[in-house]
N, C-alpha and C positions, 0 to 999 in steps of 0.2 A: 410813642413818637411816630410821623410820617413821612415822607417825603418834602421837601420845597416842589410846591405845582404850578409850572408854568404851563397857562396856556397859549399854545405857539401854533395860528393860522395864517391859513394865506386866503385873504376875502376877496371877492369885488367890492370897489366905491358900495356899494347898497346892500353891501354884507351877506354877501349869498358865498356859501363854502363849497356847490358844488352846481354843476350846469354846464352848459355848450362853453359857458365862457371861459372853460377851462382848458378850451383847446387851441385860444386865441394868441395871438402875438404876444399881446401885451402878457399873457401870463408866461409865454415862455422867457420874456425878456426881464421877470425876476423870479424865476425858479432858483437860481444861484445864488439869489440872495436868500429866498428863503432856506434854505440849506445852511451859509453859512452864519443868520442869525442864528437858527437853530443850535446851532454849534457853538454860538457865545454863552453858551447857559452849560455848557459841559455837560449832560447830563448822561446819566446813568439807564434810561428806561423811555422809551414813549407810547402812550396808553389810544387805542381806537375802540369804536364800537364795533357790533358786527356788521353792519351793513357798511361800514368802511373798508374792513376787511376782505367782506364777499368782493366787493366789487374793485377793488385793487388788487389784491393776491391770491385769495383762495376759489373766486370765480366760480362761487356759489357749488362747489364739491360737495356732495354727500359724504357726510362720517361711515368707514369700513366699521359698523357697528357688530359686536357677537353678543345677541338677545341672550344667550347661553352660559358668558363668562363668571365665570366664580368671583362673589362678591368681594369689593377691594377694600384694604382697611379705610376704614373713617378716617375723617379729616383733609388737611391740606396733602398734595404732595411734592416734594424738590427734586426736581429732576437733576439743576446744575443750578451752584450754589453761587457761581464765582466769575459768569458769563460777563465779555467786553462790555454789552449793551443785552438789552432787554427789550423783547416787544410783548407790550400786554394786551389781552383782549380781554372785551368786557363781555361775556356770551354767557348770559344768565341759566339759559333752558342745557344750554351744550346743545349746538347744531352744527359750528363750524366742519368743512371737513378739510383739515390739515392731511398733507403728504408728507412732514418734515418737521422736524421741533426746532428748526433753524428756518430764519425769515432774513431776504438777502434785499436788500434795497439800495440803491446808487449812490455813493455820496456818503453811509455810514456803516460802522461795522456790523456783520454776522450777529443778528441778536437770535436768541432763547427766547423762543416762544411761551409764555404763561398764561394760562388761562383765570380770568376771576370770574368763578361759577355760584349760583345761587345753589341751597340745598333741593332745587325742583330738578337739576339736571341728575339725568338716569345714572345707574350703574355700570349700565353698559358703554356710557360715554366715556365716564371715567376710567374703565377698561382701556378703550381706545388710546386716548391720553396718554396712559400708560405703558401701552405700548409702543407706541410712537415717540416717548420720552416725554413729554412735554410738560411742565411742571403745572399744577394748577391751586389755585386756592378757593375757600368755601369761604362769601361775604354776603350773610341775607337769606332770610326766607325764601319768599315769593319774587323780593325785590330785590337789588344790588343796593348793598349797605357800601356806600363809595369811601367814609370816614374806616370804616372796618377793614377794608381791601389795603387802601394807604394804609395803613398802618403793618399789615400783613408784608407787606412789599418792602417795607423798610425794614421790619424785625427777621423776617425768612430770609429778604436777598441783599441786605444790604443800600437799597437804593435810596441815593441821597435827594436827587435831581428827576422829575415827570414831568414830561412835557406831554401836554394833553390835547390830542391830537384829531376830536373829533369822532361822530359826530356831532351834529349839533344838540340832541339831547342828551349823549353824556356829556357833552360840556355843561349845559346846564344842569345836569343833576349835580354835580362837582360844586358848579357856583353857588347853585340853591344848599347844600350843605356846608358853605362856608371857607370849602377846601384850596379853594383857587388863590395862589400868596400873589400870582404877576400874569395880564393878560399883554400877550406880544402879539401882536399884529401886524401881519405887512400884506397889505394892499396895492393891488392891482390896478391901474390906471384901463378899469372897463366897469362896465353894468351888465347884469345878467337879467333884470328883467321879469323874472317867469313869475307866476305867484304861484307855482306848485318846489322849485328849488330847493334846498335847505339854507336857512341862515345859521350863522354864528352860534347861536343858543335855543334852545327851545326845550318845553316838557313836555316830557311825557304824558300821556294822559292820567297814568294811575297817580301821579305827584299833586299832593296840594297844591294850590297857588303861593308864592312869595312875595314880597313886598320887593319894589324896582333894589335893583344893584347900582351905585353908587362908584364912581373910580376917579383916583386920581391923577393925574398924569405926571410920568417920569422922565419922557424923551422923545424926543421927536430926529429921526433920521432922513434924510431924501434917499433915496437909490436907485442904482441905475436900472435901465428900463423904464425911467418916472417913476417907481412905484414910493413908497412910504413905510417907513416902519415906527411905529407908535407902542409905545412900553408905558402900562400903566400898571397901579396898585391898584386893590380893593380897598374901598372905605370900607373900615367895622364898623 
């Protein structure tokens, strides 16, 4: 079993999830709604990449690495079994460098940090990790097996509810494997413009191509600030 995957963004009008226009009016005038759509989904965990990460809370730290520590057993490991909320990162190599196995963001509670690591990240990361508390699990070779991961997060920590949080290519690695049950989206009443930004979805380069994704629409909201929230399903 896995989780229910909601993915839950806040875009501009022309689907860009990050850029200048994030520091505009229009986006602070539904940051409060993104918050409290977020919130209608109750959930248990919300999942980023690393380069969301870096650049929101860990501010591109180097990991306190020791090339020397005695190797740690295989496998996953649980740090805290039974945490309010959960933040997960998807940090295949293991680069992040966390200060804190606890992640504090405005708006929702103190989550437990987990890392979902490929079997390419070092020893020594996993040391790190370890020391620092912070629970991690092993999904994939070379790649992030995202179907294997979901299912690790629901069987280890219990998580019912992921909200999938960015960026744009682990969204679409999710999508491209099928995983994604409801895309929410609340838009921004701007345009960003750049053609270097990130949009909504994109792959990786090492992913096959997939055939277009398909959705059906659930709801349509106004909200203040002008903005829009739009709730749709995957067609299978």
């Amino acid at each position: 079993m896995r989780p229910r995957i909601i993915c839950h963004m806040m875009t501009a009008v022309d689907g860009k999830i990050t850029g200048s226009f994030m520091e505009t009016d229009a986006v602070d005038g539904v940051n409060m709604e993104y918050e409290r759509t977020n919130n209608f989904y109750n959930p248990q965990a919300w999942l980023c990449g690393r380069v969301t990460t870096d650049e929101n809370f860990t501010f591109y730290h180097k990991p306190d690495l020791d090339r020397n520590a005695s190797v740690v057993p295989e496998g996953d490991f649980v740090a805290v079994k039974d945490a309010p909320m959960y933040y997960v990162l998807v940090d295949a190599s293991g680069r992040i460098g966390w200060e804190s196995s606890d992640l504090k963001y405005e708006g929702r509670p103190t989550a437990h940090v987990i890392e979902v690591l490929t079997v390419k990240a070092s020893n020594a990361y996993k040391d790190f990790l370890r020391r620092l508390n912070i629970s991690y699990i092993i999904a994939g070779d070379q790649n992030l097996d995202c179907a294997l991961a979901s299912e690790k997060l629901h069987e280890l920590f219990g998580i019912e509810t992921l909200m999938l949080s960015g960026g744009g290519n682990i969204n679409g690695s999710f999508l491209n494997e099928g995983l994604i049950d409801e895309l929410s989206l609340v838009i921004a009443p701007v345009t960003d413009g750049s053609p270097d930004t990130v949009t909504l979805f994109g792959r990786a380069g090492c992913l096959p191509e997939k055939p277009p994704v398909e959705f059906s629409l659930l709801a349509v909201e106004q909200l203040s600030g002008d903005g829009v929230w739009l709730r749709y399903s995957i067609k299978k």
